[in-house]
Phi, psi and omega in degrees: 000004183289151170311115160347304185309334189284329201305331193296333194309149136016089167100000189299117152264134176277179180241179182314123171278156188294027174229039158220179204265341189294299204289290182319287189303304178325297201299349172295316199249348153338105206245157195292179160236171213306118147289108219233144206288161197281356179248025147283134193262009167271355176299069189257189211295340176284314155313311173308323203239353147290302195310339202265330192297349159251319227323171290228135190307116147267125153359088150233181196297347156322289212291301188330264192316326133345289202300321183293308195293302178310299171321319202287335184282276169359290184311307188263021165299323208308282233269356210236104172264024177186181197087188190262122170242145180295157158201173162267126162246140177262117206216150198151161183313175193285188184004065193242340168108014183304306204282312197293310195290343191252355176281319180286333171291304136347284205284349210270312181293321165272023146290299181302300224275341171303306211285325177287358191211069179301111195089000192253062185294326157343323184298163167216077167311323192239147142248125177259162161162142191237140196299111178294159162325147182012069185282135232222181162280319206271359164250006128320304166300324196281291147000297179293319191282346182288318185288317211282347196071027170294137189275138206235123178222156199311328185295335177274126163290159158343285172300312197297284188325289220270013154311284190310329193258324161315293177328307184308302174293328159310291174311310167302350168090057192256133194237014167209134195229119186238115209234126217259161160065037182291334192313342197285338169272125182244115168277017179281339193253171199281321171272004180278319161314307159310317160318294187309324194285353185274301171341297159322306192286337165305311184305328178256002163250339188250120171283091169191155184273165216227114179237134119322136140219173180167161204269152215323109194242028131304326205263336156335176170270341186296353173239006182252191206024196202301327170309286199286357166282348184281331154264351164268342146286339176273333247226133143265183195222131178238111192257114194267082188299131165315181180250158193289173166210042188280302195302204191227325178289318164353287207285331163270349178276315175270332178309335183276336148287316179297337175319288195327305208285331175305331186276340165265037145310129163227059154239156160355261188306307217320132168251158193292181210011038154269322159309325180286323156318294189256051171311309182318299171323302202301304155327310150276033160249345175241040206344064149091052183255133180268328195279323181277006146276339174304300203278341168304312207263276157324335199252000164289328194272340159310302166310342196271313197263009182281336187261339173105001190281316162086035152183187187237124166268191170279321234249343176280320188298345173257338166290321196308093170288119183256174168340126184315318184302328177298286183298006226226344174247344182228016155330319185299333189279010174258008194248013168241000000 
């Protein structure tokens, strides 16, 4: 979701995707970047317009209640070397933050597991990887062998990779497995179905808990017939909501989001507690979507400062086109 406007900058690299392990481990230990005060003049303007286009992943009562469910799988996975070990799926509308909370689950866990297995760089606690478009099992696997860096050639079949990539991952300790985009096997069809029966049999050779996500995969094919009752037996389901605003608690959960994400601003101009002044505004325009506040929020503070004004009015927040999905449910909140 980052802006365009940033790609420009100074020095732009693109970096590794997390779904091989050089791009994953880079995004574990990656530290954001340095925030510095807005009247140091070493600051410059291509920095400046990296910190914004990314700044810092926040905390929500989502990932929490993710984090908790997980440590809780984990446990009771541990002692279970074969069978149906439990997992998670995080499922919910697009730009709800499904990915970023299961990125943060990933990075929170091979931290910790860096700090219990000191020097034990060989490990691979985590494998990330998201389900291609018409995914077959042998391109599914293949997946797994892309992150782990395996040389993957035409002469190896199916069984052998995933011979190959179990075994690797039993040796690497690897104990979270995390797989993006589940929604995409539609098991009505033939190669989507194999796919899913490849899942299981990974989920029962490799000892590790196996968390999913995907947009609202109640409404999928992935939980129906004798397959999806099998996965609607291992799997809980963490329904990852936008976030509300009926209540009065409602309504503090988010204004202290929107505080958080203000406070990490550095222009000029800006004066503090305007975005929280119009927390409401903000809330219907991304109805309560963490990612389309996110990408809102950011591509308003690039503007400010590519243009000089060096802040976000409501009237910038409103030039600001967000995702179809976004716009296409809370149009009406830019008229008011």
């Amino acid at each position: 979701m980052v802006s365009p406007i940033a790609t420009g900058a100074v020095g732009f690299a693109p970096l590794a995707p997390p779904t091989v392990w050089q791009g994953w481990d880079a995004f574990v230990h990656r530290a954001p970047a340095s925030a510095r005060d807005v009247t140091d003049g070493a600051w410059s303007q291509a920095e400046r317009e990296d910190y914004h286009s990314e700044l810092a992943v926040m905390r929500t009562p989502a990932m929490d209640s993710v984090f908790t469910a997980v440590r809780r799988l984990l446990l009771l996975n541990r002692r279970q070397q074969a069978g149906a070990r439990r997992g998670l799926i995080i499922s919910g509308p697009a730009a709800t933050g499904k990915t970023t909370t299961m990125m943060a689950l990933g990075r929170s866990f091979q931290l910790a597991d860096a700090r219990q297995h000191p020097g034990q760089d060989g490990r691979r606690p985590v494998l990330f990887i998201s389900v291609p478009p018409a995914a077959t099992p042998k391109m599914l696997v293949s997946e797994f062998a892309r992150f782990l860096g395996m040389p993957i050639t035409d002469r190896l079949n199916q069984t052998q990779i995933t011979g190959a990539v179990c075994d690797l991952l039993c040796e690497l300790s690897t104990q979270l497995v995390l797989i993006d985009d589940v929604h995409l096997l539609d098991t009505q069809r033939r190669a989507g179905a194999e796919t899913s029966d490849q899942l299981k049999y990974l989920g029962e050779r490799i000892p590790a808990t196996f968390v999913y996500s995907a947009i609202d995969v109640e409404t999928s094919s992935l939980l129906s017939g004798v397959r999806g009752a099998q996965i609607a037996g291992r799997f809980k389901i963490f329904r990852h909501r936008p976030l509300a605003y009926a209540t009065e608690q409602d309504r503090a959960v988010w204004d202290d989001f929107v505080r958080a994400m203000e406070t990490l601003l550095r222009l000029r101009a800006h004066r503090p507690g305007t975005l929280v002044k119009h927390a409401s505004y903000l809330h219907a325009r991304t109805g309560g979507r963490i990612g389309s506040l996110s990408h809102l929020i950011r591509e308003a503070a690039l503007i400010a400062l590519t243009e000089g004004t060096e802040r976000i009015t409501k009237q910038l927040l409103s030039e600001v086109e967000l995702d179809a999905a976004a716009e296409a449910q809370v149009r009406p909140a830019r008229r008011k």
